[in-house]
C-alpha positions as CSV (number, residue, x, y, z in Angstrom):
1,X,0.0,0.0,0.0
2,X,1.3,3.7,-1.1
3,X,0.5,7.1,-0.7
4,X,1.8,9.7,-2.9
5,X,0.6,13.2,-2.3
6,X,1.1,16.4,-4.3
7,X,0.3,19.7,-5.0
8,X,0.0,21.9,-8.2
9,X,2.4,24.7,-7.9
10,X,0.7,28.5,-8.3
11,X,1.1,30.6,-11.2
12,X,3.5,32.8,-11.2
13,X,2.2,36.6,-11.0
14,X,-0.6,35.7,-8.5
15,X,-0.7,37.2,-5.8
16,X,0.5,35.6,-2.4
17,X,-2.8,35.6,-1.0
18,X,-5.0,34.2,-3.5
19,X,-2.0,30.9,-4.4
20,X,-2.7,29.4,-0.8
21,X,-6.5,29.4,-1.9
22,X,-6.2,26.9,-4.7
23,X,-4.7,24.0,-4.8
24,X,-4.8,19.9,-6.6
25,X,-3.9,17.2,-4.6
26,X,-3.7,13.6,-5.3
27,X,-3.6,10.7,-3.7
28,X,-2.9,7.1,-4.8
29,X,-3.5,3.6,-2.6
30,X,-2.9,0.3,-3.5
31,X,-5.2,-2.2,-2.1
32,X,-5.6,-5.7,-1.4
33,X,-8.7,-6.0,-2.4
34,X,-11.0,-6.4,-5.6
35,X,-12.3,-3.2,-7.6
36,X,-16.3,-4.0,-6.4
37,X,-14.9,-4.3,-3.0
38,X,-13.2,-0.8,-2.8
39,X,-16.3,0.7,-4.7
40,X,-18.6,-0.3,-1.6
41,X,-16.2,0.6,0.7
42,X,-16.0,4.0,-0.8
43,X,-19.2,4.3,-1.8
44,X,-21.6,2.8,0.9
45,X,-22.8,4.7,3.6
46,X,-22.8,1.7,6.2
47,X,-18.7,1.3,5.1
48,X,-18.2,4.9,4.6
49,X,-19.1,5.5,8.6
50,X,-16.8,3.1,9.6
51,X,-13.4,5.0,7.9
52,X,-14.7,7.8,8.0
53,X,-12.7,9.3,11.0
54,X,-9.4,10.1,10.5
55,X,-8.2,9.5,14.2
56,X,-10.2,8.2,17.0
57,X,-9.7,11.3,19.2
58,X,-12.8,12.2,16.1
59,X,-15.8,11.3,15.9
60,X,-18.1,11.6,12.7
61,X,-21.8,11.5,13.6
62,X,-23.7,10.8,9.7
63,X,-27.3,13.1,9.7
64,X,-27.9,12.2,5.9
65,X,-26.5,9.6,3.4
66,X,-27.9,9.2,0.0
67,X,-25.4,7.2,-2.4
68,X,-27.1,7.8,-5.7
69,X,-26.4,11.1,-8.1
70,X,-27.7,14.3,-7.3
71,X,-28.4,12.4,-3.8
72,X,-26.2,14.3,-0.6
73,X,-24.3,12.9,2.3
74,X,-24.0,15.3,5.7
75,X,-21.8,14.3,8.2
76,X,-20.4,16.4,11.5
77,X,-16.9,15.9,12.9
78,X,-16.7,16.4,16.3
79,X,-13.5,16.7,18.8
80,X,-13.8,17.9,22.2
81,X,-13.5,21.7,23.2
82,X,-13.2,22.2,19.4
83,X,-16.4,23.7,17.0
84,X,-18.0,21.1,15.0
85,X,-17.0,20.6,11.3
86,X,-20.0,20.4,8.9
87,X,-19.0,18.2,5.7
88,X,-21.7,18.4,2.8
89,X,-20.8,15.7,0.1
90,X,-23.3,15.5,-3.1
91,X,-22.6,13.1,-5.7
92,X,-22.1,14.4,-9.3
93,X,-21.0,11.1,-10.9
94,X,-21.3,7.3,-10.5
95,X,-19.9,4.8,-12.6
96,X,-19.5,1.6,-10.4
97,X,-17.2,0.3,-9.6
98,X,-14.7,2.7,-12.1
99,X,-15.3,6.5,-11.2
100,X,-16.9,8.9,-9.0
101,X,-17.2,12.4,-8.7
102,X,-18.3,14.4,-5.6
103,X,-18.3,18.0,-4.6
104,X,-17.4,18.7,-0.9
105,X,-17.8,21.4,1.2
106,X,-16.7,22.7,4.7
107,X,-18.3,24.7,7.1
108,X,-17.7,25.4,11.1
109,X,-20.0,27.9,13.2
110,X,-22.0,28.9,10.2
111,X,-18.6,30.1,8.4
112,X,-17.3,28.1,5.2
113,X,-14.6,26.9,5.3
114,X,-13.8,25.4,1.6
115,X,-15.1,23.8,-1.4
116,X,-13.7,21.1,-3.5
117,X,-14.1,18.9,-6.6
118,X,-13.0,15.1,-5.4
119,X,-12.5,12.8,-8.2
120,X,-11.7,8.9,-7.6
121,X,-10.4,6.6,-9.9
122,X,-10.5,2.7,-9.4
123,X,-8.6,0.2,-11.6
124,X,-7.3,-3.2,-11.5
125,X,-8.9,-7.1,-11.6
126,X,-8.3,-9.9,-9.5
127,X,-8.1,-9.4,-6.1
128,X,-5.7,-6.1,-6.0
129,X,-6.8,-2.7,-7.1
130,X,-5.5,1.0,-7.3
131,X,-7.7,4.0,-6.0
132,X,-6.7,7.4,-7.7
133,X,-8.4,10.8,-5.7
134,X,-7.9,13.8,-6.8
135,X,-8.9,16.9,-4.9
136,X,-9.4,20.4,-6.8
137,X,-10.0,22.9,-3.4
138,X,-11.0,26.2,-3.1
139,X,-10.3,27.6,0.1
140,X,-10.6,31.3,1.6
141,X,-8.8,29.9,5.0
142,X,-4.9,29.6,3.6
143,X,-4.3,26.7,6.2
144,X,-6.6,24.5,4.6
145,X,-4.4,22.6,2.3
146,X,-2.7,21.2,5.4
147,X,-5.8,19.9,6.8
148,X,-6.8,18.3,3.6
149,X,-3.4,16.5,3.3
150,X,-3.5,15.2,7.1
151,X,-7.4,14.3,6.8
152,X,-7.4,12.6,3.7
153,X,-4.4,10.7,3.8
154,X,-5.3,9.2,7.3
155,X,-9.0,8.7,5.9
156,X,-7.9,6.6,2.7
157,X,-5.3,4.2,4.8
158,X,-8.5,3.3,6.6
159,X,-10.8,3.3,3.1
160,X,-7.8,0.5,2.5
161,X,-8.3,-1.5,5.3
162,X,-11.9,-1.2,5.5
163,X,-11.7,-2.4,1.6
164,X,-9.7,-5.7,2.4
165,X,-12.2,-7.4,5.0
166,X,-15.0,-6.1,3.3
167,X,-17.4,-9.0,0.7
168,X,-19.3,-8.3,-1.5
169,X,-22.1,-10.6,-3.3
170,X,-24.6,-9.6,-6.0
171,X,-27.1,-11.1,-8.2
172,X,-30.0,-10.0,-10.7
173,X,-33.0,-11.5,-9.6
174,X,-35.8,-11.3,-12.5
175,X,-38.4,-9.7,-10.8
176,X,-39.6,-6.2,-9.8
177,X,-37.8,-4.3,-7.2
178,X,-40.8,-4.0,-5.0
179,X,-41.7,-7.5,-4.9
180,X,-37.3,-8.0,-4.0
181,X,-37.8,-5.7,-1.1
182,X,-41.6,-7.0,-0.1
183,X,-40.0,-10.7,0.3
184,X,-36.8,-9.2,1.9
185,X,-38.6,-6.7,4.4
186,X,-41.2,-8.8,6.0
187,X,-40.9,-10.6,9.0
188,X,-43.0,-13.2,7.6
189,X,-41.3,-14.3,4.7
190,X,-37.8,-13.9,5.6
191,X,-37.0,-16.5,7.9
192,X,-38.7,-18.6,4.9
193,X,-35.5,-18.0,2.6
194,X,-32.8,-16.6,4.3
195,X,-29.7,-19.2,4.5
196,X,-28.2,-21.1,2.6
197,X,-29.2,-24.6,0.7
198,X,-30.5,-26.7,3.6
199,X,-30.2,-24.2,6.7
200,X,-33.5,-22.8,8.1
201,X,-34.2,-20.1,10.4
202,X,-36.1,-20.4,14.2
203,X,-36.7,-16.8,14.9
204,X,-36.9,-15.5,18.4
205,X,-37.9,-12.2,17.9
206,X,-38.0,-9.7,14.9
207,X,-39.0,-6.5,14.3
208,X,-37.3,-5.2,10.9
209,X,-38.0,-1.5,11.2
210,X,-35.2,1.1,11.8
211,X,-33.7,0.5,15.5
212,X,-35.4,-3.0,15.4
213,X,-33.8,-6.5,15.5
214,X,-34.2,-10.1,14.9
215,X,-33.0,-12.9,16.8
216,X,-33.1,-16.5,15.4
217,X,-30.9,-19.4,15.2
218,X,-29.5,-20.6,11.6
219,X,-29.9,-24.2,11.8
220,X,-27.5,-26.4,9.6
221,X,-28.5,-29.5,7.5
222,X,-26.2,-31.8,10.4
223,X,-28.4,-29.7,13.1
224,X,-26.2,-27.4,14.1
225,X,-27.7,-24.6,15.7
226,X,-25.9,-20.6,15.0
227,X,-27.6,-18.3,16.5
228,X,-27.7,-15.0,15.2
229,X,-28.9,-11.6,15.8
230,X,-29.0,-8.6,13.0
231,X,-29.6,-4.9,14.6
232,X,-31.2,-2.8,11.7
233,X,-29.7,0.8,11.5
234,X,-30.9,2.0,8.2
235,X,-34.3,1.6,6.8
236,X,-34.5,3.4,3.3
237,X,-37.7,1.5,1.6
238,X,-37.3,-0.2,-1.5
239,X,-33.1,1.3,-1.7
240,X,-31.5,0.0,0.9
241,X,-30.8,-1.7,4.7
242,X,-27.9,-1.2,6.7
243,X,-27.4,-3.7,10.2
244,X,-24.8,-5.2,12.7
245,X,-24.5,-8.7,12.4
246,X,-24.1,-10.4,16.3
247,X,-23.0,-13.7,17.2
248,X,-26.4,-14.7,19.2
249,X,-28.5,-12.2,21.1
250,X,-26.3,-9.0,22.0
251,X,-23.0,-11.2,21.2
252,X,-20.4,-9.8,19.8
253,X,-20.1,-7.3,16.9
254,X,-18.5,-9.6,13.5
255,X,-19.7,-7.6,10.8
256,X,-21.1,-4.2,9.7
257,X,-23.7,-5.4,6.5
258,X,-25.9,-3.0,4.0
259,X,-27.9,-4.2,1.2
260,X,-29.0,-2.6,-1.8
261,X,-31.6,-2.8,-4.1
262,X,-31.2,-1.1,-7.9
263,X,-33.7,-1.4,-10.3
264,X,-32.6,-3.0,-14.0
265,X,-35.4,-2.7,-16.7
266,X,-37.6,-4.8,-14.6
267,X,-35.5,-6.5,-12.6
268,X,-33.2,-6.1,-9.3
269,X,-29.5,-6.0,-8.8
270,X,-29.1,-6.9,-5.4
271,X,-25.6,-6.0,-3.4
272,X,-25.2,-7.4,-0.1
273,X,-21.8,-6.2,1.1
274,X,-20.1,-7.1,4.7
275,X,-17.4,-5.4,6.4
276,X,-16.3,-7.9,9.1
277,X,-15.0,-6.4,12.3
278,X,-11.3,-7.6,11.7
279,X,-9.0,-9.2,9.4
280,X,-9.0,-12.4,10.5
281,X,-12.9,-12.8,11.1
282,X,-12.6,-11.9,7.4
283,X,-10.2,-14.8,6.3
284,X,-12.1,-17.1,8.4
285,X,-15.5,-16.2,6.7
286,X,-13.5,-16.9,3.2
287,X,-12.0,-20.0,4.7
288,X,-15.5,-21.5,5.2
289,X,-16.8,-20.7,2.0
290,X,-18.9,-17.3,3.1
291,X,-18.9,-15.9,-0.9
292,X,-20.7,-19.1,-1.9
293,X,-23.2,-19.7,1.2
294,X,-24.1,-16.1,0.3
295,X,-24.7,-16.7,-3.1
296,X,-27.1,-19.8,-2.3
297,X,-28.8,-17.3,0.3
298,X,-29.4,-14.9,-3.0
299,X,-30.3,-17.8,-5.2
300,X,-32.8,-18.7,-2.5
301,X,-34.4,-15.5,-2.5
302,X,-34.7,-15.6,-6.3
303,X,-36.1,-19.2,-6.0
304,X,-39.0,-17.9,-3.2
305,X,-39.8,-14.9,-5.1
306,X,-40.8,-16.9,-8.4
307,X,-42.5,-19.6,-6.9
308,X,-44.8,-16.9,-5.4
């Protein structure tokens, strides 16, 4: 993994006021992980609130996120004794999982602080990738620059690692979007597919609204009992679901998860991405086959759907 970071050089003549207000930087990562992988982590707002912070004496509280063009993310940084920072993202461009384009801007107390043109770049197959960002700012504060060195390059080392424990699965299923969600969002039918070929669900409680859960036990073919519990986070109907994924009721944390639903002349792409809480939770999901027990979970869902 690399960083390389630099800055255009001012035109001569320009005064030295205004050369400290304009500035391109760019930064450049490579990562261990495949192109659709680093797209979500980039792009989805479940993975994005994970890297987000670029230390942990930060915190970055999201009040809107809306992954789509023309759509707007909010966030607030916060550090304590400091004023809080007020980041508006809206995304201009979306070409997964190659290129986005997003304008930024930065505001503290009521009082902006810059605006800039981010550009990201993704290339590569297999299972390594490069990420290209540029950043075009315009700044009236001349200490800006600075910041946006420090804050990005600390934000894309953890894009990186968020990238490498993060799976991604995704099918079309041939049907319309509402009836994906309809069979995905109800607590009667979902413990009827989810799982893959020959697990079934016994649910203990569920409750699939916003700040609601469900508890049930995965029960393998051999009788094995896993239980499980998924905390719902984000409800965003007929778009998208973002959850924690617990080992048994209020067990510990082993993956953040989203799902998305994208409409395809009539039918549904459906992403379900996972970033699991470490490294090695990740290479042990691999290890067991996760990527195709997902896929049969998907295939499932496809199956109930048309027989219905």
């Amino acid at each position: 993994m690399r960083q390389d970071v630099s800055s255009s050089p001012a035109a001569p003549g320009v005064p030295d006021d205004r050369k400290n207000r304009f500035a391109t930087l760019t930064f450049e990562r490579d990562v261990a992980a495949p192109a659709l992988a680093l797209w979500e982590a980039w792009t989805a707002p479940a993975a994005r609130a994970i890297w987000a912070s670029p230390s942990p004496s930060v915190t970055v509280e999201f009040l809107e996120a809306d992954t789509r063009i023309g759509g707007r993310e909010i966030s607030l940084c916060k550090v304590a004794g400091q004023p809080d920072i007020r980041c508006e993202c809206g995304w201009l461009e979306l070409q997964p999982p190659l290129r986005s384009v997003n304008y930024e801007v930065i505001s503290s107390d009521g009082v902006h602080k810059s605006a800039a043109l981010v550009t990201a770049d993704i290339s590569g197959t297999g299972e390594r990738c490069r990420l290209m960002v540029t950043v075009q700012l315009s700044t009236p504060a001349g200490d800006m620059e600075t910041g946006y060195r420090q804050g990005f390059g600390a934000g894309l080392g953890n894009l990186a690692g968020v990238a490498e424990r993060t799976m991604v699965l995704q099918r079309v299923i041939y049907a319309a979007r509402s009836r994906v969600w309809n069979a995905w969002m109800n607590s009667r039918t979902l413990p009827q597919w989810w799982g893959p070929e020959g697990f079934s669900c016994r649910t203990k409680r569920i409750d699939l609204r916003e700040g609601g859960e469900w508890v049930f036990d995965m029960i393998a073919p051999d009788g094995t009992v896993y239980p499980n519990h998924h905390v719902y986070k984000e409800v965003r109907h007929e778009e998208r679901i973002g959850y924690a994924l617990h080992w048994g009721e209020n067990g510990p944390k082993h993956a953040d998860a989203w799902a998305s639903f994208e409409e395809q002349d009539g039918a549904t792409m459906v992403t379900l991405g996972m970033v699991f809480s470490t490294a090695a939770e990740f290479q042990e999901a691999k290890g067991f086959g996760a990527v195709e027990l997902g896929l049969q979970t998907l295939g499932k869902l496809e199956r109930f759907i048309s027989s219905r």
